[in-house]
C-alpha positions in Angstrom: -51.0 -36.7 -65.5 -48.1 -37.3 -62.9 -44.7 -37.6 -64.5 -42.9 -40.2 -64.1 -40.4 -38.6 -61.9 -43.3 -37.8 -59.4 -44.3 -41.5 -59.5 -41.1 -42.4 -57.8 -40.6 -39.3 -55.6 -44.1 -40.5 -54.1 -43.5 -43.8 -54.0 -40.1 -43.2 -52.0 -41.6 -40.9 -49.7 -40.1 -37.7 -50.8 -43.3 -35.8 -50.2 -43.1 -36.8 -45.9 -44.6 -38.3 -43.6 -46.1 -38.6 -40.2 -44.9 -40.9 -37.4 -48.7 -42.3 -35.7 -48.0 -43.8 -32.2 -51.9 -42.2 -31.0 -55.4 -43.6 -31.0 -56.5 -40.7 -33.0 -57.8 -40.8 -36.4 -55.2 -39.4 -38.5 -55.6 -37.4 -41.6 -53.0 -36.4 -44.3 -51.5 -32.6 -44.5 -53.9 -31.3 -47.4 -53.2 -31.7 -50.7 -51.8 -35.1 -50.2 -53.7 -39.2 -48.8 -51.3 -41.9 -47.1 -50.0 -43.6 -49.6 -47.7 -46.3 -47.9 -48.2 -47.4 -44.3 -45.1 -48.9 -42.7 -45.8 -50.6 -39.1 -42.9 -50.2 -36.8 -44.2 -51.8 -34.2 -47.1 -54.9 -34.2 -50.1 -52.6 -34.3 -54.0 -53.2 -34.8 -55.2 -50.2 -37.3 -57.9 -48.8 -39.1 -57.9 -47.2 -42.4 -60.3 -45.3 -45.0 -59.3 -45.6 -48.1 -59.8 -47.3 -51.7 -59.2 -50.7 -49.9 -62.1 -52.2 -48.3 -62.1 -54.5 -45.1 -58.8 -52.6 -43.2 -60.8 -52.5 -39.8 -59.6 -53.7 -36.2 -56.4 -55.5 -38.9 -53.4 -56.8 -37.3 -50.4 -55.9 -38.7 -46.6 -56.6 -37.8 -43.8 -54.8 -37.6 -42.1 -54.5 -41.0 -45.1 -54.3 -42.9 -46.0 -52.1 -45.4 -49.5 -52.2 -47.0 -50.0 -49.3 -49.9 -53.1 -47.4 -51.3 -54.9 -44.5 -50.9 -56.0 -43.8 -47.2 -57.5 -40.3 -46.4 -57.5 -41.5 -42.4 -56.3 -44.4 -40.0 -56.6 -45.0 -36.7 -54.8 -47.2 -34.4 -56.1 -49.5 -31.7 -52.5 -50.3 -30.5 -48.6 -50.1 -32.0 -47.0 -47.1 -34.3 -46.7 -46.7 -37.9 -45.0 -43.9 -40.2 -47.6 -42.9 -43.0 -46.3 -41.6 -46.2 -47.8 -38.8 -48.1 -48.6 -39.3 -51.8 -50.4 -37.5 -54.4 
């Protein structure tokens, strides 16, 4: 069980990150998933995860959508994906 300490060091993105401006699929550093997405700029993106129907989504910048995403993949725009546990 995560304490609740590592519940917010997650959650604020204490664990890093990665700054996605490709077409690529991205994956998470192993151990971790992408637990926050935060568009910087208007994007459409892809993302696997335990939230169905994120395919060819639109998305504007200042959004931030959170789960548990093991890839994403952009069609256009840049994000910064959080790790999490």
């Amino acid at each position: 069980m995560i304490s609740e300490k590592g519940v917010i060091n997650s959650s604020m993105g204490n664990h890093g990150g990665k700054y996605i401006t490709n077409t690529s699929v991205n994956t998470p550093t192993s151990p971790y998933v992408f637990n926050a997405i935060q568009v910087v700029t208007d994007c459409v993106i892809t993302c696997v995860g335990n939230i169905t129907g994120l395919t060819s989504v639109s998305l504007s910048a200042g959004s931030v959508i959170y789960g548990r995403y093991t890839s994403i993949t952009l069609a256009s725009g840049s994000v910064i994906a959080y790790y999490g546990g």
